[in-house]
GUTORKE-836293 format. One record per residue (C-alpha): x, y, z. Coordinates in steps of 0.001 Angstrom, whole numbers, plus 524288, in hexadecimal, padded with zeros to 5 digits. Example, Ala and Ser with C-alpha at 12.3 -4.5 7.8 and 13.67 -1.06 7.14 Angstrom:
2
8300C7EE6C81E78/835667FBDC81BE4/
REM end
This chain:
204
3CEEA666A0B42C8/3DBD166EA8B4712/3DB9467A27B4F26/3E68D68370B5322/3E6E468EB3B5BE8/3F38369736B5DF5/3F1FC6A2FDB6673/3FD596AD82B671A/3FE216B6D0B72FF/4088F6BD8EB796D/407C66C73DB85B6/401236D54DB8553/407076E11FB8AA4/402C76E1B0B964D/4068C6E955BA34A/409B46DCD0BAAAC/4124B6D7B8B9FAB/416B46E36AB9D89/41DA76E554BAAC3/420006D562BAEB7/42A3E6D219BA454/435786D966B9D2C/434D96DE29B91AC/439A36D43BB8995/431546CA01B9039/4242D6D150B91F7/41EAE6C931B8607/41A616BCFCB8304/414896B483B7743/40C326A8A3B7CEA/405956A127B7050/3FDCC69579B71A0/3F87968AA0B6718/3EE2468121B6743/3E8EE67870B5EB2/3DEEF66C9BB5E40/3DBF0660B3B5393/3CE0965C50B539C/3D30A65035B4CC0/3C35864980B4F4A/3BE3E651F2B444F/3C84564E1DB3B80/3C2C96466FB2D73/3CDC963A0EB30D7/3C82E6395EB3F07/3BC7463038B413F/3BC36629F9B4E85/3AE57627F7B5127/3ADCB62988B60BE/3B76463443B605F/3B066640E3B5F92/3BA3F649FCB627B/3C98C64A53B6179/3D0DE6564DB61B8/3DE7365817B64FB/3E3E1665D9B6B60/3F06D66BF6B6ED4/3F29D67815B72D3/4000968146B774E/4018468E01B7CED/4088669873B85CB/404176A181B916D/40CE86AC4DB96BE/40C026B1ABBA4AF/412936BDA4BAA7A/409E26C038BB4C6/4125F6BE50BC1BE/40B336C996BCA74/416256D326BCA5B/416BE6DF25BC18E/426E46E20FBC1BF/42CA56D432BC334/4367F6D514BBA55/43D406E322BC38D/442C26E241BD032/4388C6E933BD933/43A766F2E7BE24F/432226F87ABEF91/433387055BBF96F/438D0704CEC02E2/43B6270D0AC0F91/4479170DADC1414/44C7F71435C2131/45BC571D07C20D4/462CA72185C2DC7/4683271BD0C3A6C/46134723ECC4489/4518172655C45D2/451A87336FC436C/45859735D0C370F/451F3728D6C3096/44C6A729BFC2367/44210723ADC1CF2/445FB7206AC0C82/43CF9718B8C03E1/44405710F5BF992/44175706EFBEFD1/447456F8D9BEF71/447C96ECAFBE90B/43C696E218BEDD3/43C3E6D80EBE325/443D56D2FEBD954/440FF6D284BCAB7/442BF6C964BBDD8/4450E6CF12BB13B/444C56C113BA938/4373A6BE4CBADA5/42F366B8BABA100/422286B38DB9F33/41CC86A843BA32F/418F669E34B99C0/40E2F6935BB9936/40FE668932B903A/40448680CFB8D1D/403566760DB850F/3F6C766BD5B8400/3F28C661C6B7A1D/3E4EF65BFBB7BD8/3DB406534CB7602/3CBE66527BB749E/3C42364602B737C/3B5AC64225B70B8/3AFCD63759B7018/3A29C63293B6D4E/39D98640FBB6764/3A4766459CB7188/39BC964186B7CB1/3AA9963B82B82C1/3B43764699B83AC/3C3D964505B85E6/3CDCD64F79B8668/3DC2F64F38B8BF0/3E4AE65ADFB8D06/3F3106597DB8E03/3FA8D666F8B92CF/408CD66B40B9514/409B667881B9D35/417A467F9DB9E0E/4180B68BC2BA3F1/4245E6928ABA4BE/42B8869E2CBAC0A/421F769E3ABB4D9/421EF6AA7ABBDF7/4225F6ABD4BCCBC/429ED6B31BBD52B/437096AE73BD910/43B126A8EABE58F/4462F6ADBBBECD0/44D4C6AE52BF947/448BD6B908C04E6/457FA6BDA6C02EF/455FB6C3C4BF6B2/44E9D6CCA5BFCA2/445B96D083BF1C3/439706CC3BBEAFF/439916C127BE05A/438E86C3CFBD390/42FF76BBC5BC9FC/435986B278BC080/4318F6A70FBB63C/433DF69C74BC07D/4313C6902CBBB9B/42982687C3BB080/41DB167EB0BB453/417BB672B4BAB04/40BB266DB8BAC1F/4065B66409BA442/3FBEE65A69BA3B4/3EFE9653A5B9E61/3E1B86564BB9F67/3D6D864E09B9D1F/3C8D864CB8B9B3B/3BCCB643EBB972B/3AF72647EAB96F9/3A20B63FC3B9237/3965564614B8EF1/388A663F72B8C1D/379C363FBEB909B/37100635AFB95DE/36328639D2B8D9A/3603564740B91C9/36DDF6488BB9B27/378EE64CE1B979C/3865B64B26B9E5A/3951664C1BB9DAD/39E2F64655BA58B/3AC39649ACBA62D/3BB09648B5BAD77/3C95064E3DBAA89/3D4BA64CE4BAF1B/3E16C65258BAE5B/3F0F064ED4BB04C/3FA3665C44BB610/4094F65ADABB6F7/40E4566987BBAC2/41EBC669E1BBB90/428D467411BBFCF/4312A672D4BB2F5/43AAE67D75BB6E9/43CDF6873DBC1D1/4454269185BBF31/4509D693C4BCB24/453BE6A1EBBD1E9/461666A4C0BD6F3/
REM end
């Protein structure tokens, strides 16, 4: 037995969209696919003690804008008082506006990447259970604020900064049974990480 999924989403119109990216960046399309192979109930399969074998793979994308500012991609600006004149009686007080913080006009979304392919054994009418789970995460243009020296003199703008992997392998065995009227399951897992800085984007 053969099973697909495919799901196809993209981003809603939404305020904080809406005001986060330009206009000709504001939208994404994120699909995803899975799919899984249950080869044990297959007529040419007939292994006795196997129970269960099913094969699974899956793919798919996540986008994130969400970077706690509502204007990143505009310089900002703040009041400010100012004082005019030499002596202390003819001073004047002016309020005025000026630039705090930077902005970023090619700010674009952030993008997860996931890709896992798995598999599902039983044995023994499935009383002995085995699964492993093999993943690869990339997540790209991720978004944090930049860094930059006290000289500039104004705030740091956001910006896709770098792009993280993560992969590894998880694992697990479980045995279930009963002793006459008690019944009992006994299982462990483990799993293998590997997380990597693939690239960090430089600031001049």
């Amino acid at each position: 037995m053969i099973t697909l999924v495919a799901i196809y989403s993209h981003s809603t119109y939404v305020p904080m969209v809406h005001l986060v990216l330009e206009k000709d960046k504001r939208w994404g399309v994120f699909p995803s696919f899975s799919g899984a192979w249950r080869i044990s109930e297959e007529k040419f399969f007939n292994v006795k003690p196997v129970s269960n074998l099913k094969l699974r793979a899956s793919w798919g994308q996540l986008g994130n804008q969400s970077i706690g500012s509502w204007y990143p991609t505009i310089a900002s600006v703040s009041k400010e008082n100012v004082v005019f004149g030499t002596a202390a009686d003819n001073q004047i007080l002016y309020a005025g506006y000026t630039q705090s913080k930077l902005g970023n006009k090619s700010l674009e979304w952030e993008t997860t990447t996931v890709t896992n392919i798995g598999v599902d054994l039983g044995f023994f009418n499935n009383s002995l259970s085995f699964s492993a789970d093999y993943f690869v995460k990339n997540t790209s243009g991720i978004l944090r604020s930049m860094v930059l020296p006290l000289s500039v003199g104004l705030g740091a703008p956001n910006m896709n900064y770098a792009e993280v992997q993560n992969r590894g392998l998880d694992l697990e065995i479980s045995y279930k049974g009963n002793i006459r009227d008690l019944h009992y399951s006994v299982g462990a897992n483990v799993s293998f990480l590997h997380n990597e800085i693939k690239k960090v984007k430089q600031w001049y």
